[in-house]
C-alpha positions as CSV (number, residue, x, y, z in Angstrom):
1,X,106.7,12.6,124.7
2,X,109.0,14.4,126.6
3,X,109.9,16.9,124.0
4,X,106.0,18.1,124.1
5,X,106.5,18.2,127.4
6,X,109.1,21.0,127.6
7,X,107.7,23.0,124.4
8,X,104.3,23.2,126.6
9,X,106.1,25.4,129.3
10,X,108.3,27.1,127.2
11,X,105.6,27.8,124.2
12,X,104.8,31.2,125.9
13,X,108.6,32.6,126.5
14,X,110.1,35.6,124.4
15,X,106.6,36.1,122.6
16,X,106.1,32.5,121.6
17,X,110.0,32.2,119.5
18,X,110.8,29.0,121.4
19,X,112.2,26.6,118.9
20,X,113.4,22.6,119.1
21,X,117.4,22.8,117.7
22,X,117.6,25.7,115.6
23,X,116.1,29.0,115.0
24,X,114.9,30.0,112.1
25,X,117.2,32.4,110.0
26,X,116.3,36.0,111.0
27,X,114.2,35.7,113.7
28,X,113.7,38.4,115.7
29,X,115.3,38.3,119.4
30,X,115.2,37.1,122.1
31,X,114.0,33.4,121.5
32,X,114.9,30.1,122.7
33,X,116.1,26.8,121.0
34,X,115.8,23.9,124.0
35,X,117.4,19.9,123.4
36,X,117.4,16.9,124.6
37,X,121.3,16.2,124.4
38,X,120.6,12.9,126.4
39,X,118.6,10.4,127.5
40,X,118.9,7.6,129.9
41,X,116.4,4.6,130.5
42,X,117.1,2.6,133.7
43,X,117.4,-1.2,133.1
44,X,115.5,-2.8,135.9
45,X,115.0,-7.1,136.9
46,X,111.7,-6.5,135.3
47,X,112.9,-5.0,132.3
48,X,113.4,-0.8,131.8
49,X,112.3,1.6,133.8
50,X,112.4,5.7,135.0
51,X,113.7,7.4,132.2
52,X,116.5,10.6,132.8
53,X,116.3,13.5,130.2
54,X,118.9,16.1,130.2
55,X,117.3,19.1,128.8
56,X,118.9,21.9,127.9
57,X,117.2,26.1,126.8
58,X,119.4,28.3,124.9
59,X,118.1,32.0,125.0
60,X,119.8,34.4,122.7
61,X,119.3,38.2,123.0
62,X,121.2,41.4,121.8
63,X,122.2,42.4,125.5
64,X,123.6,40.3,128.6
65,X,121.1,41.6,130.7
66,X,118.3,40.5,128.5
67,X,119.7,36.9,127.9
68,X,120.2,36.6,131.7
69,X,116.4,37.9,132.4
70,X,115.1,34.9,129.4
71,X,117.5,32.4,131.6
72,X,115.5,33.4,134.7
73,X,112.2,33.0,132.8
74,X,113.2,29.5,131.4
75,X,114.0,28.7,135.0
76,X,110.7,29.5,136.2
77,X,109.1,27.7,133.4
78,X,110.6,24.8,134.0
79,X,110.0,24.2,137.4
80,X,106.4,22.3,137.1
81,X,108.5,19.5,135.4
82,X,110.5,18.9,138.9
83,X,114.0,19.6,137.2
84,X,117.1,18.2,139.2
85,X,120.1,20.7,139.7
86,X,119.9,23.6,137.3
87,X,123.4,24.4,135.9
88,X,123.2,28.6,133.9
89,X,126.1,29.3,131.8
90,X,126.4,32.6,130.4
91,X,128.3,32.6,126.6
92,X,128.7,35.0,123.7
93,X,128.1,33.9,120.1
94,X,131.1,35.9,118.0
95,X,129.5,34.4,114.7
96,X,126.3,35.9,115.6
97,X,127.1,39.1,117.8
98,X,124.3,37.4,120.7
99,X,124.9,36.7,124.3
100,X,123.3,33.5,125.3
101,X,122.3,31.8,128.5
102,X,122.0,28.3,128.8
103,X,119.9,26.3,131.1
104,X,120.4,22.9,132.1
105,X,119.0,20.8,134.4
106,X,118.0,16.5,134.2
107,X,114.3,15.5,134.6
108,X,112.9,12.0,135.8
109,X,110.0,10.5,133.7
């Protein structure tokens, strides 16, 4: 299961916060949620096979710097799993007050 997967080379980022979806409420910064926001199964003669997962990391910290620095981390971490093109996008969460950088990239299965 891909989603194991990703979790085992992300489990040790930001201290272990690393979190499918959604963060707990109050939890203490910088952590990570990661997603699968897609996933695409070739249809072959022979019936269906690679499978395409886009994942995408979240990291949310108090400071750009430190959000960027998670980003490069989540980079790193991911690259056993053979990622496609990695796209980083640098946001700002008004509801929250936390920068974010997100990370995504496609892997074949």
């Amino acid at each position: 299961m891909i989603e194991s997967k990703i979790y085992a080379v992300l489990k040790e980022l930001q201290g272990g916060r690393v979190f499918p979806l959604i963060a707990p409420q109050g939890t203490a910064r910088p952590y990570l949620v990661y997603m699968l926001p897609s996933d695409i199964t070739e249809k072959m003669l022979q019936g269906f096979g690679a499978q395409q997962v886009t994942v995408q990391v979240d990291a949310y910290a108090d400071t750009l710097i430190s959000a960027s620095q998670a980003g490069d981390e989540i980079v790193e971490a991911l690259l056993p799993l053979e990622p496609g093109d990695i796209e980083r996008t640098p946001g700002y969460e008004e509801d929250t007050g936390l920068y974010r950088q997100t990370i995504e990239t496609q892997i074949w299965l």
